[in-house]
C-alpha positions in Angstrom: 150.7 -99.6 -6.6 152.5 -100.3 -10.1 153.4 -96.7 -11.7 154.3 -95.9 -15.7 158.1 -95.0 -16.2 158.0 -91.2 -16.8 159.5 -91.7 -19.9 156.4 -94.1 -20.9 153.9 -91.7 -19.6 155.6 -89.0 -21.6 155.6 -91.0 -24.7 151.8 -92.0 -24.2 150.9 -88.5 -23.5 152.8 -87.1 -26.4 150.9 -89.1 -28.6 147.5 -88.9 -26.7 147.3 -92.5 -26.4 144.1 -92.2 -24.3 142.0 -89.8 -26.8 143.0 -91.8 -29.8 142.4 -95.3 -27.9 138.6 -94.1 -27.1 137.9 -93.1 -30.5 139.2 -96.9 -31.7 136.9 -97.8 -28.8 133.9 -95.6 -30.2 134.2 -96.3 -33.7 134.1 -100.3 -32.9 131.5 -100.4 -30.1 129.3 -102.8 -32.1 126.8 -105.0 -29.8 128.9 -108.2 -28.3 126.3 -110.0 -29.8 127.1 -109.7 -33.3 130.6 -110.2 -32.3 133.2 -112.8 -34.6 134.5 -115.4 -32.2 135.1 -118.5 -34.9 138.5 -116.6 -36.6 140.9 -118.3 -38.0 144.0 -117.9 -37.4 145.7 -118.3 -40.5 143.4 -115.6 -42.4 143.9 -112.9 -39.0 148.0 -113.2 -39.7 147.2 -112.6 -43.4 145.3 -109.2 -42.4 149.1 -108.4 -40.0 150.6 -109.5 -43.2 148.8 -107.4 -45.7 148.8 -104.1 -43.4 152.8 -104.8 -43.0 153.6 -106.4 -39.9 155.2 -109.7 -39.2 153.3 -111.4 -36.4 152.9 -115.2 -34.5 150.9 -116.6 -32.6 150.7 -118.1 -29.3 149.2 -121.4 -29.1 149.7 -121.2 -25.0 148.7 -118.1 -24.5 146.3 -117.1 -27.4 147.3 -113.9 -28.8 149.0 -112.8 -31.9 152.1 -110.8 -31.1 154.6 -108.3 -33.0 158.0 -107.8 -32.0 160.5 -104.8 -33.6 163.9 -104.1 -32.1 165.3 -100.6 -32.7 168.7 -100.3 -31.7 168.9 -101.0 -27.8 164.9 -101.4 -27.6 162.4 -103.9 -27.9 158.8 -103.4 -28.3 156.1 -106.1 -28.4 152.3 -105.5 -29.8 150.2 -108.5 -28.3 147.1 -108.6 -29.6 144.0 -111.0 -27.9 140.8 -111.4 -29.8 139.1 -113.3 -27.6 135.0 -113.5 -27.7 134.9 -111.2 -30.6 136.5 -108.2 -28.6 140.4 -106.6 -29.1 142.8 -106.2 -26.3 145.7 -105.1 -26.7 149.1 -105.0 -25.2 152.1 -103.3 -25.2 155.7 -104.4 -23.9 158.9 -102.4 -24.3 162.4 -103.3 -22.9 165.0 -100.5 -22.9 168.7 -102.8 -22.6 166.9 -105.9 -21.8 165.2 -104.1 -19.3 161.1 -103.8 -19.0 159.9 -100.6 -19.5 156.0 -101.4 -19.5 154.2 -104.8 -20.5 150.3 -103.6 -19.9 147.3 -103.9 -21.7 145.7 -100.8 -23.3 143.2 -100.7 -20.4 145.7 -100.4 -17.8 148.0 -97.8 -19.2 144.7 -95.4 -20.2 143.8 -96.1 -15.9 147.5 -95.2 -14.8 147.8 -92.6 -17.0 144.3 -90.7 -15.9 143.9 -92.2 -12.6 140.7 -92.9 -13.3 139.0 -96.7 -12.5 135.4 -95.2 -12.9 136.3 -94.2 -16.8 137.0 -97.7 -18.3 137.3 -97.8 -21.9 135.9 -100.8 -24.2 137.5 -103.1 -26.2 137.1 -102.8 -29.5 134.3 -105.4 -31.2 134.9 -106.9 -34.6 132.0 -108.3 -36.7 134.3 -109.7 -38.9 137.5 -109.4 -41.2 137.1 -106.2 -42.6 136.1 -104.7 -38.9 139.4 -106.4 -37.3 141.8 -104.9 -40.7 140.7 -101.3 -39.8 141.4 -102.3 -35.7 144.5 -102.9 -36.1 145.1 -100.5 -38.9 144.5 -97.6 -36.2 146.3 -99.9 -33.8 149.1 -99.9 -35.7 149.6 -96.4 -36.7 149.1 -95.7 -32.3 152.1 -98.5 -32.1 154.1 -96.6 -35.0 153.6 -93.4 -33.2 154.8 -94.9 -30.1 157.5 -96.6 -31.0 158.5 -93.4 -32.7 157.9 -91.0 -29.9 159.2 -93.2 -27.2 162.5 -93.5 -28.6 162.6 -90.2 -29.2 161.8 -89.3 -25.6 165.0 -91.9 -24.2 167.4 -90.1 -26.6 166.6 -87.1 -25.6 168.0 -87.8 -22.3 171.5 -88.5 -23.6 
């Protein structure tokens, strides 16, 4: 079975990734139904645009993505908004080396151990919804970004 680096699970823990990403969850747990599937692309990179972050977006693969390089890492944000819902995902390479590359979902059940205590996705209803998403999104990814290098140099 696939296993977090200590160093990730460290980093996660530091910045209780699992408690913050269930009160994202909670705040956006709007019915499905009224969810906002017809985005458009252009005006969902404006909203990465206006809350700071440069971000593409993969035709192939469907998801908007963020990549920063601090000194010898690389961290990734991918974000999927498919059917109305948020997923996200995080990759970081340490010297061209993966670190992690999961989806929120999977690092909250490694982390816990827990399958039977799934979190949901986020639901937007529509722009204003999705800019406070990633808004709290972001500020999780600033915090680990932040912590995780912190955790590597502190190995040196």
């Amino acid at each position: 079975m696939f296993q977090l680096k200590p160093e990730v699970r460290t980093t996660l823990e530091n910045i209780n990734f699992i408690d913050n990403y269930r009160e994202l969850s909670e705040k956006y747990s709007f019915n499905p139904d009224d969810s906002f599937e017809s985005y458009e692309i252009s005006e969902v990179l404006n909203l990465f645009t206006e809350l700071g972050y440069k971000a593409s977006f993969d035709k192939k693969e469907k998801f908007f993505k963020i990549v920063d390089e601090i000194d010898s890492y690389k961290f990734q944000f991918n974000t999927s908004l498919r059917y109305g819902l948020v997923e996200f995902i995080w990759a970081v390479w340490k010297n061209n080396e993966l670190q992690t590359g999961l989806p929120w979902g999977m690092l909250k059940q490694l982390l816990d151990g827990n399958d039977d205590d799934k979190i949901k996705k986020p639901v937007f209803r529509n722009y204003t919804d999705l800019k406070e998403i990633l808004k709290d999104a972001f500020s999780m990814y600033d915090d680990f970004k932040r912590e995780l290098v912190l955790v590597y140099e502190s190995q040196l």
